[in-house]
Structure formats: structure tokens, C-alpha cells
N, CA, C and O atoms as a GROMACS GRO file, in nm:
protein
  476
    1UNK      N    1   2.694  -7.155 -10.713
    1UNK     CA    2   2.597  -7.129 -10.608
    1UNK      C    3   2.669  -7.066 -10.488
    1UNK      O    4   2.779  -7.108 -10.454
    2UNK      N    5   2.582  -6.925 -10.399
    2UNK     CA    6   2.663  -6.887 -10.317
    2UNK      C    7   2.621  -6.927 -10.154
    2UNK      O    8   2.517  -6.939 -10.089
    3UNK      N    9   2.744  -6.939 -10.133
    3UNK     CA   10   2.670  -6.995  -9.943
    3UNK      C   11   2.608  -6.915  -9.911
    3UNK      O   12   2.608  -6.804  -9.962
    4UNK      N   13   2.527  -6.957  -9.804
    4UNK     CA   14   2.451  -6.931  -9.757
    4UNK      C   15   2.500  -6.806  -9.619
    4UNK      O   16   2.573  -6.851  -9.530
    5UNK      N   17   2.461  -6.668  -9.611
    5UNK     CA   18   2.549  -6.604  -9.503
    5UNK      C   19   2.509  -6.642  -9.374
    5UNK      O   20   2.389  -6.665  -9.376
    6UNK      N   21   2.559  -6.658  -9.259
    6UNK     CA   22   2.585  -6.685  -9.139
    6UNK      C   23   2.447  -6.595  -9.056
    6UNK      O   24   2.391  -6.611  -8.947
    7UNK      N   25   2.429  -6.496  -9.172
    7UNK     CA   26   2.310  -6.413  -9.039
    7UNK      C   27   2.206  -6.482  -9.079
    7UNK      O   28   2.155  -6.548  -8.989
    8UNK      N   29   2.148  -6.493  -9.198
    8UNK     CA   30   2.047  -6.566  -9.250
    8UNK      C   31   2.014  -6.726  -9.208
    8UNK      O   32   1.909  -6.791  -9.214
    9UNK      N   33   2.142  -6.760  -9.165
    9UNK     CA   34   2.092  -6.905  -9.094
    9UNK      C   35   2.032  -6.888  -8.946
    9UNK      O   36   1.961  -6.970  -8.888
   10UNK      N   37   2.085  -6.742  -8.888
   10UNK     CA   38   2.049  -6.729  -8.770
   10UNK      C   39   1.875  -6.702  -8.795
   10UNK      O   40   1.791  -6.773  -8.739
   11UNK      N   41   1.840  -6.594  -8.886
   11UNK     CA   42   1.723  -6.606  -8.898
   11UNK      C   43   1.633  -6.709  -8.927
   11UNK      O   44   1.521  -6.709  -8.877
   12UNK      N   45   1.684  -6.824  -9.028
   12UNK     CA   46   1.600  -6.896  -9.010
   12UNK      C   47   1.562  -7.001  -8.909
   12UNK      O   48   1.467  -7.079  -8.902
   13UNK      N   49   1.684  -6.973  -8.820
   13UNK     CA   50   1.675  -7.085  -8.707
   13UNK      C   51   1.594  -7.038  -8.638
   13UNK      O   52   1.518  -7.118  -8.585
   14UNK      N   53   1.574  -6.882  -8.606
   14UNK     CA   54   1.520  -6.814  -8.498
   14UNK      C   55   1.300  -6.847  -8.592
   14UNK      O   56   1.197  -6.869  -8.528
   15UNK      N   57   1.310  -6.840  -8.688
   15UNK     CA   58   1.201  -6.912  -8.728
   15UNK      C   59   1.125  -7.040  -8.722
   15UNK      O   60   1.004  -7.057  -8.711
   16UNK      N   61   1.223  -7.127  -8.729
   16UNK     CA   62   1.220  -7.254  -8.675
   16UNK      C   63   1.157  -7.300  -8.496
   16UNK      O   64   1.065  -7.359  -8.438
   17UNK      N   65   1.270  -7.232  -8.474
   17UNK     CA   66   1.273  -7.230  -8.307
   17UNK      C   67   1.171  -7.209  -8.265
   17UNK      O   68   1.128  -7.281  -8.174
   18UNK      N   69   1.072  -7.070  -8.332
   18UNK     CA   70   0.990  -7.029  -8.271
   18UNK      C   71   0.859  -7.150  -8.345
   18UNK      O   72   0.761  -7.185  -8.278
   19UNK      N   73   0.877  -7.189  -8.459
   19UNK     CA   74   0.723  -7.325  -8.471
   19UNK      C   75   0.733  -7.431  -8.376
   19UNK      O   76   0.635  -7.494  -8.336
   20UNK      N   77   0.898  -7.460  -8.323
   20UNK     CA   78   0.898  -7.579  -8.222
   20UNK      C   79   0.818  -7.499  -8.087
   20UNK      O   80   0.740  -7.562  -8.016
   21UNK      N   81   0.840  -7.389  -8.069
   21UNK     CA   82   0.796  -7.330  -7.877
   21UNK      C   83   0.629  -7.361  -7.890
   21UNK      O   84   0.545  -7.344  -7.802
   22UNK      N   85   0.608  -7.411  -8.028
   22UNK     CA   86   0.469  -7.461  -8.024
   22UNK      C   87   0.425  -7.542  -7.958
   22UNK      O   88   0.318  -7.528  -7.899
   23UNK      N   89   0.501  -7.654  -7.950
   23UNK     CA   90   0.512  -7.792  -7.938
   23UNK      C   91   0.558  -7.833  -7.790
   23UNK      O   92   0.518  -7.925  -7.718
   24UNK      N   93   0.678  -7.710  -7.765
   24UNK     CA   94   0.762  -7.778  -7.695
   24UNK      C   95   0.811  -7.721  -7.556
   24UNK      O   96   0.784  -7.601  -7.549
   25UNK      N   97   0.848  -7.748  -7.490
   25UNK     CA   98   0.869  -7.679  -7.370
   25UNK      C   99   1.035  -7.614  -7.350
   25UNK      O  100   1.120  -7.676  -7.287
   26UNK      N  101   1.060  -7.487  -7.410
   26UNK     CA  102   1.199  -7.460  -7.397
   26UNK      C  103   1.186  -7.242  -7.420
   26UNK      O  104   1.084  -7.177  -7.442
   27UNK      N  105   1.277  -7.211  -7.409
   27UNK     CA  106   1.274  -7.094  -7.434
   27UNK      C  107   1.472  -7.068  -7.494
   27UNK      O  108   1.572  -7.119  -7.444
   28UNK      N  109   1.466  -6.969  -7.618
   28UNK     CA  110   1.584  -6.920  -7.620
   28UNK      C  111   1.586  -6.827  -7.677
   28UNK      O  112   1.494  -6.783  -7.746
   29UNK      N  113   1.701  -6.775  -7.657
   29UNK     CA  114   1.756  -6.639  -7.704
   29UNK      C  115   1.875  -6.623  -7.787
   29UNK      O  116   1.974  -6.696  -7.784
   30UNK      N  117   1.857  -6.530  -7.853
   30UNK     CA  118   2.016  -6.494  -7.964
   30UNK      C  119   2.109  -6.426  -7.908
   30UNK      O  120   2.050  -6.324  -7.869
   31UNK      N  121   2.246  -6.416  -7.871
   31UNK     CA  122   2.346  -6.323  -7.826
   31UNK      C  123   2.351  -6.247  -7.960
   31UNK      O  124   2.355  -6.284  -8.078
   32UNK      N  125   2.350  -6.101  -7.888
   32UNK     CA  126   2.420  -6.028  -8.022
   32UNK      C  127   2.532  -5.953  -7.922
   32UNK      O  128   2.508  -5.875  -7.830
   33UNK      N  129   2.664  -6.004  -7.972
   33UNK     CA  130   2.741  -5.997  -7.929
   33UNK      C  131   2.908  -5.949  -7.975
   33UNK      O  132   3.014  -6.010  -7.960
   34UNK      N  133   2.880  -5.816  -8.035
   34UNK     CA  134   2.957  -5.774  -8.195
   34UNK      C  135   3.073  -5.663  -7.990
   34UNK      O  136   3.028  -5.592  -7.900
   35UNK      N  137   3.179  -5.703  -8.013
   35UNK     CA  138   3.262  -5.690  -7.881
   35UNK      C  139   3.303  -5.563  -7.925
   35UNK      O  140   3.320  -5.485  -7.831
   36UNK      N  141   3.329  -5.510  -8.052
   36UNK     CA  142   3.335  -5.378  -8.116
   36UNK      C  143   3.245  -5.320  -8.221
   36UNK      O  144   3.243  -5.350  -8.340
   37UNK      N  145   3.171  -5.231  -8.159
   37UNK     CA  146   3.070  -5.209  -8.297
   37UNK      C  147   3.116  -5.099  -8.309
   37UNK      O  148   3.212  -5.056  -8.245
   38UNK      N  149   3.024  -5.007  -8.434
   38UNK     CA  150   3.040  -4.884  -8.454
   38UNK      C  151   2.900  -4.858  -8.463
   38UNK      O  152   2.823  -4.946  -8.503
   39UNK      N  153   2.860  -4.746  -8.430
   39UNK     CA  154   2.748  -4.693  -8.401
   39UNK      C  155   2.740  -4.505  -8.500
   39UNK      O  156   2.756  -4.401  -8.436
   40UNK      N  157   2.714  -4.506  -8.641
   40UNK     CA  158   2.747  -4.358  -8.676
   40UNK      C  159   2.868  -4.337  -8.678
   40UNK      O  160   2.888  -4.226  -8.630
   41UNK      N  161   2.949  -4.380  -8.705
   41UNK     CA  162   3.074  -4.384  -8.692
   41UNK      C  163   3.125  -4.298  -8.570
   41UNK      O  164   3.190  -4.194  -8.570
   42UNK      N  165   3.081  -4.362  -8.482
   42UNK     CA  166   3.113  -4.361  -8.343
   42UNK      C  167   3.126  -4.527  -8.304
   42UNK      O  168   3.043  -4.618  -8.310
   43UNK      N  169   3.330  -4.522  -8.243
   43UNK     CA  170   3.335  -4.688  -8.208
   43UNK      C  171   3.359  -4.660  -8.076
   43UNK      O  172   3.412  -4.567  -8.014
   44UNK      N  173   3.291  -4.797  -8.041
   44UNK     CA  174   3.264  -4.778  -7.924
   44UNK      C  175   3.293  -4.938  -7.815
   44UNK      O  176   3.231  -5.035  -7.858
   45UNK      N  177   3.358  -4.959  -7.717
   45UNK     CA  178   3.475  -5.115  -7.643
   45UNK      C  179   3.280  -5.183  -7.589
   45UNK      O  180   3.206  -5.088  -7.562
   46UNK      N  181   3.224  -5.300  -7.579
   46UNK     CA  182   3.108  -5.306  -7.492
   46UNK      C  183   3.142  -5.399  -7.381
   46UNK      O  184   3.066  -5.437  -7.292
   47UNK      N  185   3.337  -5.445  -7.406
   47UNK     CA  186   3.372  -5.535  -7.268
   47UNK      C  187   3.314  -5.497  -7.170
   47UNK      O  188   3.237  -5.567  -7.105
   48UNK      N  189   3.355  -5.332  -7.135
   48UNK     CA  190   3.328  -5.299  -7.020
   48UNK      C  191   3.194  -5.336  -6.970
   48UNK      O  192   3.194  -5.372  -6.852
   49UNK      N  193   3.069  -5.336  -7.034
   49UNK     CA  194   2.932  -5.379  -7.023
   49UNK      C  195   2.889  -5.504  -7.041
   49UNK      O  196   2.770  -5.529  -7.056
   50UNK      N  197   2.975  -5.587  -7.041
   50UNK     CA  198   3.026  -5.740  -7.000
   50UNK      C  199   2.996  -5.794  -7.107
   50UNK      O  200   2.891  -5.856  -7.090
   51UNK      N  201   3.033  -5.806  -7.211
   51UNK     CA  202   3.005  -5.835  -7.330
   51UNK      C  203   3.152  -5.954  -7.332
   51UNK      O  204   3.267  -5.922  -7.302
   52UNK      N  205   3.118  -6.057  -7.365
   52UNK     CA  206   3.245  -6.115  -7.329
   52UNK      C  207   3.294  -6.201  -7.473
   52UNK      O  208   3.220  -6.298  -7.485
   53UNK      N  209   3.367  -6.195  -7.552
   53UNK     CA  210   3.431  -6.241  -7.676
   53UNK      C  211   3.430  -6.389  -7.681
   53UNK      O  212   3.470  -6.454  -7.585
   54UNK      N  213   3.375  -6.457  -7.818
   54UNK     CA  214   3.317  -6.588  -7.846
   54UNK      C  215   3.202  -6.640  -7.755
   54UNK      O  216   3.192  -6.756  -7.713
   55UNK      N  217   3.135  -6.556  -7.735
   55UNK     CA  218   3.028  -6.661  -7.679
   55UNK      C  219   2.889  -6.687  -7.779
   55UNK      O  220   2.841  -6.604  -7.856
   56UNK      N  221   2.840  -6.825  -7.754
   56UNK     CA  222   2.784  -6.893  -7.861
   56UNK      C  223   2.629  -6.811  -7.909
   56UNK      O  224   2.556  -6.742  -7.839
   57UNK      N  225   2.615  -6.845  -8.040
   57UNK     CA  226   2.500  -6.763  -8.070
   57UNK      C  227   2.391  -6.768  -8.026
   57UNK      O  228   2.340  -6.657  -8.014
   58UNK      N  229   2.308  -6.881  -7.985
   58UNK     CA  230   2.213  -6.885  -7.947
   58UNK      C  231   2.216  -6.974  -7.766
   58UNK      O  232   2.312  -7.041  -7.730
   59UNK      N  233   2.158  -6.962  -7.725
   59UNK     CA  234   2.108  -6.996  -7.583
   59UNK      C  235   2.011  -7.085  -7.592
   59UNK      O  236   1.918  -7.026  -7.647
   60UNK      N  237   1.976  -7.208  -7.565
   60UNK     CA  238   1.850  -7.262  -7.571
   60UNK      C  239   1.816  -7.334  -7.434
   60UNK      O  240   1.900  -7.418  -7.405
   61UNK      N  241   1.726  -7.322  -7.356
   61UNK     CA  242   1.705  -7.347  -7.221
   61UNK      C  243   1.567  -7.418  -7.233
   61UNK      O  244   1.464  -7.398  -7.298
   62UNK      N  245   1.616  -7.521  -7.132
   62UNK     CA  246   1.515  -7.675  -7.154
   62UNK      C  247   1.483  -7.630  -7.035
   62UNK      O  248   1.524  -7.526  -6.983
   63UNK      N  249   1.385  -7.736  -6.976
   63UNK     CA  250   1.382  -7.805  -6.827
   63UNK      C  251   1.506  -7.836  -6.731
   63UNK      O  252   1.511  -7.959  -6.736
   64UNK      N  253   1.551  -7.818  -6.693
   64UNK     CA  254   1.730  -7.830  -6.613
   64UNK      C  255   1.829  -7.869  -6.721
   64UNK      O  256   1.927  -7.942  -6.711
   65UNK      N  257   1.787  -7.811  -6.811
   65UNK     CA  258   1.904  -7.796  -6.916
   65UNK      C  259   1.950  -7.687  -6.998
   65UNK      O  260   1.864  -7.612  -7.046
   66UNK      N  261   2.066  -7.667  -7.022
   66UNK     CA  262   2.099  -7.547  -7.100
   66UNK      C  263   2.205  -7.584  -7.201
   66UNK      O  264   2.316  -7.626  -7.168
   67UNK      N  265   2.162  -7.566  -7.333
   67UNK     CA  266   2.243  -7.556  -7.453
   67UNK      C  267   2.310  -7.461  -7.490
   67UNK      O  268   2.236  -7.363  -7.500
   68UNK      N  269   2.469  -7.427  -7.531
   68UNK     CA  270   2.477  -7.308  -7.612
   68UNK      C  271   2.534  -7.344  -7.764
   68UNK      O  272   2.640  -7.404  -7.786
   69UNK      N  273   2.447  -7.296  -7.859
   69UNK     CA  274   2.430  -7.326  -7.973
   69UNK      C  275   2.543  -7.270  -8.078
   69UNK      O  276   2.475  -7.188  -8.140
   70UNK      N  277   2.663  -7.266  -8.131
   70UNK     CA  278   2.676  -7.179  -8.228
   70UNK      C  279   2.715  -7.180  -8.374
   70UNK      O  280   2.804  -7.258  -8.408
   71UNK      N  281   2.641  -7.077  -8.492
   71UNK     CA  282   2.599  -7.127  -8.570
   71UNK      C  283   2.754  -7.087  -8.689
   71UNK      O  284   2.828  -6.996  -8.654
   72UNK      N  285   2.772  -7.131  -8.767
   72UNK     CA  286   2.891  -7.126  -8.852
   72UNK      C  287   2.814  -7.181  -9.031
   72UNK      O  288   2.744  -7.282  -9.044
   73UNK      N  289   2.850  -7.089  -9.146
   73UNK     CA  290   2.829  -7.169  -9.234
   73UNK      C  291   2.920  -7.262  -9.254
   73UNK      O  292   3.009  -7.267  -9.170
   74UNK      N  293   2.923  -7.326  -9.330
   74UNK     CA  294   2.940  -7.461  -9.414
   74UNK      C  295   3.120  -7.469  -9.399
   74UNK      O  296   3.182  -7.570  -9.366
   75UNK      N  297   3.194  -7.307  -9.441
   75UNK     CA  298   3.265  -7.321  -9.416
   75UNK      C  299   3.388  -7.267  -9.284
   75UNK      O  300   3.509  -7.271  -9.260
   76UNK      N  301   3.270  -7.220  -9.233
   76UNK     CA  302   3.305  -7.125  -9.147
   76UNK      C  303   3.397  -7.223  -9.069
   76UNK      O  304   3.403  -7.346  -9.080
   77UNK      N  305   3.485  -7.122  -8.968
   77UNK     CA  306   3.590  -7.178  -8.845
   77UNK      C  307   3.550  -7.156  -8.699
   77UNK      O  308   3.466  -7.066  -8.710
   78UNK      N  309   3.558  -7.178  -8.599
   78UNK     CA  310   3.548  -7.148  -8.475
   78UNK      C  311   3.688  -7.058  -8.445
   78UNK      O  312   3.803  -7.101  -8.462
   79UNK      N  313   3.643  -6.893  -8.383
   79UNK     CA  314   3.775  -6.833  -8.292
   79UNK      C  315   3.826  -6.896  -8.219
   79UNK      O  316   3.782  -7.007  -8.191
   80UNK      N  317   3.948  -6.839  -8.156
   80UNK     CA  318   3.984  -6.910  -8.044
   80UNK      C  319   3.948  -6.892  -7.964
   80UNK      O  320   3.984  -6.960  -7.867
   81UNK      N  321   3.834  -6.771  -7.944
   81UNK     CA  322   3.804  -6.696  -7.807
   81UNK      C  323   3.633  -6.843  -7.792
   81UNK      O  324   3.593  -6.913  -7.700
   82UNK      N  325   3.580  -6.819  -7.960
   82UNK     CA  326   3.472  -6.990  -7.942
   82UNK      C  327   3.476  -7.057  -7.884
   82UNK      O  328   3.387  -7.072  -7.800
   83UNK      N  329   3.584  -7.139  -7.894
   83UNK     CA  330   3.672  -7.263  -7.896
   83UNK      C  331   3.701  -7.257  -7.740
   83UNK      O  332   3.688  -7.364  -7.682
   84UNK      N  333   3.729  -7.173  -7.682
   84UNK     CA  334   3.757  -7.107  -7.500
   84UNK      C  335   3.585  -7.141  -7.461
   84UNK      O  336   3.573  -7.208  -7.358
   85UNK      N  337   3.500  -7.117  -7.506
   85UNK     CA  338   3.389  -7.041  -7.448
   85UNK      C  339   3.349  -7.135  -7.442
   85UNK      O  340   3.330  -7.175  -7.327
   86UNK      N  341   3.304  -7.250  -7.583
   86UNK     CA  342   3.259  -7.387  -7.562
   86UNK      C  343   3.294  -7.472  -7.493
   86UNK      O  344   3.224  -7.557  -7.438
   87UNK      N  345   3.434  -7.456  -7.486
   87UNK     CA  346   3.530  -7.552  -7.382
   87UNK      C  347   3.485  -7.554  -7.261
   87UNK      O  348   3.466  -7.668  -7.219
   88UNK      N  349   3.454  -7.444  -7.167
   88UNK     CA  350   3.444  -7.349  -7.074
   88UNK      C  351   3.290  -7.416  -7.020
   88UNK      O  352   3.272  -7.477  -6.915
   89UNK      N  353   3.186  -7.384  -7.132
   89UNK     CA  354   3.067  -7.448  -7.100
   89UNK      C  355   3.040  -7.618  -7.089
   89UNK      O  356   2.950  -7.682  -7.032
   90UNK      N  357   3.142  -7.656  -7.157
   90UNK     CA  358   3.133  -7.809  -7.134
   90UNK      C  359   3.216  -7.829  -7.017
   90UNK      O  360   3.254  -7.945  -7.000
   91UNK      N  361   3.239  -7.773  -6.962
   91UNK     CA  362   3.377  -7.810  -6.854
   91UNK      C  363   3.284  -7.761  -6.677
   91UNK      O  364   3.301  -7.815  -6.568
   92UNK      N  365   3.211  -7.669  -6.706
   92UNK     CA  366   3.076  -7.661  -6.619
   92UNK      C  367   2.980  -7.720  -6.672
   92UNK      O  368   2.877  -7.654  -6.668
   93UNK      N  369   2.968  -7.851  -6.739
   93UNK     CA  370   2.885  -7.892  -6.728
   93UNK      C  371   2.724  -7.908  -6.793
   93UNK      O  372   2.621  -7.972  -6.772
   94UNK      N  373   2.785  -7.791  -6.896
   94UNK     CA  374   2.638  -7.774  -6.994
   94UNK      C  375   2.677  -7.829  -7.154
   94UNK      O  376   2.779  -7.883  -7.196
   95UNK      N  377   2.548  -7.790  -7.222
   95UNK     CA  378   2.609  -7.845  -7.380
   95UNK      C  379   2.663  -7.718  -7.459
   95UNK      O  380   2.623  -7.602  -7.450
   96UNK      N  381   2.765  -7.773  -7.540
   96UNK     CA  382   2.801  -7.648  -7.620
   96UNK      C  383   2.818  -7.735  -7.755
   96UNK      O  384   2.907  -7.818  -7.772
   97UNK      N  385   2.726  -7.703  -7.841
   97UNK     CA  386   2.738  -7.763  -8.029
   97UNK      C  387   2.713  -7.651  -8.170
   97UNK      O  388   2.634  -7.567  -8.213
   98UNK      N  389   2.836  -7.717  -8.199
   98UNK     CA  390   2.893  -7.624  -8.317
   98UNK      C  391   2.771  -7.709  -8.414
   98UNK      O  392   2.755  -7.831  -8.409
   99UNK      N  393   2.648  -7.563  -8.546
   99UNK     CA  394   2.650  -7.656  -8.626
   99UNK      C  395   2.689  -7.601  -8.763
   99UNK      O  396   2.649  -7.485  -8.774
  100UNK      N  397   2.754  -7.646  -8.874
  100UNK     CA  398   2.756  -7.588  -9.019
  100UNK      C  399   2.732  -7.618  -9.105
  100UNK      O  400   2.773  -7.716  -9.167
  101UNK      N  401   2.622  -7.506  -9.146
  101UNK     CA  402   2.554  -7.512  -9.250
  101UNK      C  403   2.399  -7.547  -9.206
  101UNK      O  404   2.363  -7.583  -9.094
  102UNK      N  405   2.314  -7.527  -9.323
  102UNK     CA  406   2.157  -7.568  -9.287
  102UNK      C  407   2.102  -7.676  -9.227
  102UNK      O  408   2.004  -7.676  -9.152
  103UNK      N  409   2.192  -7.804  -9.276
  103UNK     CA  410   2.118  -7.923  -9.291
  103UNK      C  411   2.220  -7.968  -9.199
  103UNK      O  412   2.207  -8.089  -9.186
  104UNK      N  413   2.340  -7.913  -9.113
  104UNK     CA  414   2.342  -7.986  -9.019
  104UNK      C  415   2.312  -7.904  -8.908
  104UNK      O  416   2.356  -7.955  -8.805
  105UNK      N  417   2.235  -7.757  -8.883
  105UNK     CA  418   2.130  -7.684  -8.804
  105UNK      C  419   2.028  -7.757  -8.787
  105UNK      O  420   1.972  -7.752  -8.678
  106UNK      N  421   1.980  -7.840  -8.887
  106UNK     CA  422   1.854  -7.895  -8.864
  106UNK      C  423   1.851  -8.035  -8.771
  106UNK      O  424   1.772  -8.061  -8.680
  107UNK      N  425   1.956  -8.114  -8.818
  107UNK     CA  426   2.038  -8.209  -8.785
  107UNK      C  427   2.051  -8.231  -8.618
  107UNK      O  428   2.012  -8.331  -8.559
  108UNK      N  429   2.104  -8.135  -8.567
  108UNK     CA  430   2.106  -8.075  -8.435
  108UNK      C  431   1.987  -8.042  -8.326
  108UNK      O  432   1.947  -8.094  -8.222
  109UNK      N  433   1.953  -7.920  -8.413
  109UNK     CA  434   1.814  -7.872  -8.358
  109UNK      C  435   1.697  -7.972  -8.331
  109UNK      O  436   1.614  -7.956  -8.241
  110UNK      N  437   1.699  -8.082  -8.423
  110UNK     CA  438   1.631  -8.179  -8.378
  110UNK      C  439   1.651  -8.251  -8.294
  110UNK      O  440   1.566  -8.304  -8.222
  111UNK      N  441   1.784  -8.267  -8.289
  111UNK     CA  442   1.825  -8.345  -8.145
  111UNK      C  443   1.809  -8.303  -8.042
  111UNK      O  444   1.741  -8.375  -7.968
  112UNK      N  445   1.865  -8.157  -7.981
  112UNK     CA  446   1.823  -8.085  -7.904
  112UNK      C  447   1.687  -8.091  -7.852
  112UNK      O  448   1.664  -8.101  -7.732
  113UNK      N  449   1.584  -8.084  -7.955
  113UNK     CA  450   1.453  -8.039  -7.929
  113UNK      C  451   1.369  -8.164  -7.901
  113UNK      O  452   1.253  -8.152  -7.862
  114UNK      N  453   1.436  -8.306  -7.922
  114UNK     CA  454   1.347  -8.437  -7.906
  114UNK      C  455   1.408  -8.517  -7.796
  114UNK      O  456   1.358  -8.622  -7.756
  115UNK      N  457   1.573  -8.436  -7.721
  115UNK     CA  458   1.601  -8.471  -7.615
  115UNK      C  459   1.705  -8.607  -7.686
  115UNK      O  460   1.714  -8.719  -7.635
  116UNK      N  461   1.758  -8.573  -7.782
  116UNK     CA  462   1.872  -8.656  -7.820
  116UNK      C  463   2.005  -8.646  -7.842
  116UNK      O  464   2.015  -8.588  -7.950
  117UNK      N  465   2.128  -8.674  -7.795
  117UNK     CA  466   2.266  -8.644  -7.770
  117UNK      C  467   2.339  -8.623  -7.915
  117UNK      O  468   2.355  -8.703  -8.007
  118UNK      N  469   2.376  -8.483  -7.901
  118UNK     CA  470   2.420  -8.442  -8.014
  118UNK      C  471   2.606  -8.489  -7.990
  118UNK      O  472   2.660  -8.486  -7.880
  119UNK      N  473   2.678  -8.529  -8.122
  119UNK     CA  474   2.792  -8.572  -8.123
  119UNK      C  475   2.857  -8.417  -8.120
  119UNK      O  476   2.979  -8.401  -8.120
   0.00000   0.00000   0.00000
């Protein structure tokens, strides 16, 4: 059986997300945040346009709260530039949670979304 790819969890979260904004009072957004792309094979730096390396995939914004979400499969690793960024956001004061794989996306997201402290 093959894992599951990393964009496809983003999609289905971004599916998810959107049956909870039913329910719930929050808004978020996806970083797309590729620090070198190629465009037509034209490459092109987007630092300069403040694009800033490891920052978490999703954004999720409560009531005086802000999550940054990011998503990894099963076996995926955190960069070091991640690992900076999450640090960074917990150190001002907000949440930053790694999750991998589906079922611990869901795991999470529920916590998040029912106002319960993710480990």
C-alpha cells in the first residue's frame, strides 16, 4: 500500500475545514510557500517578496487565537528551517502542531476545532 502524498492530505484537510466553518467560528488559510519555484522554466528567488522558508502549512485563526498547522505524511521529517519557524511561533506565544498522517490530522483538527490542547 502506498502513502498517502503530502498534497492530498492538504486537500483533504482543506475539505474538512471547510464542513467544520459550518459549525464553527474560525477562518484559515493554506501557505503556498514553494521559496523556489519554476514558472515555464523560468526560476525565479520569492524571498525577496517575503516568502520566508519553513513556515507552517496551514493558518487556522480562532477567536484570540492563532494556530499554525503543519502537515507531514506518516513519514515525513520536519526542516530545520520548520523546526525554526514552529519554535519561533511558540516562543511568541501562539500554537504550532506538527500532524502525520490522516488519522493523526484528524486527531488534531479535532482538538483544535472543540478548543482542546493538542500535545
Amino acid at each position: 500500500m502506498t502513502e498517502t502524498k503530502e498534497r492530498d492530505l492538504h486537500k483533504n484537510l482543506v475539505k474538512l475545514l471547510h464542513l467544520y466553518q459550518n459549525s464553527h467560528d474560525f477562518i484559515f488559510f493554506h501557505v503556498k510557500n514553494d521559496v523556489g519555484a519554476r514558472r515555464g522554466n523560468f526560476f525565479y528567488d520569492l524571498k525577496p517578496m517575503g516568502v520566508l522558508p519553513g513556515v507552517a502549512d496551514f493558518c487556522i485563526v480562532k477567536p484570540k487565537e492563532t494556530i499554525f498547522f503543519e502537515i507531514k505524511t506518516k513519514k515525513g521529517k520536519l526542516s530545520l528551517n520548520q523546526k525554526n519557524f514552529l519554535e519561533n511561533v511558540k516562543r511568541l506565544g501562539h500554537q504550532a502542531i506538527v500532524a502525520y498522517g490522516w488519522d493523526d490530522i484528524l486527531e488534531k483538527i479535532d482538538k483544535i476545532i472543540f478548543n482542546e490542547k493538542c500535545a
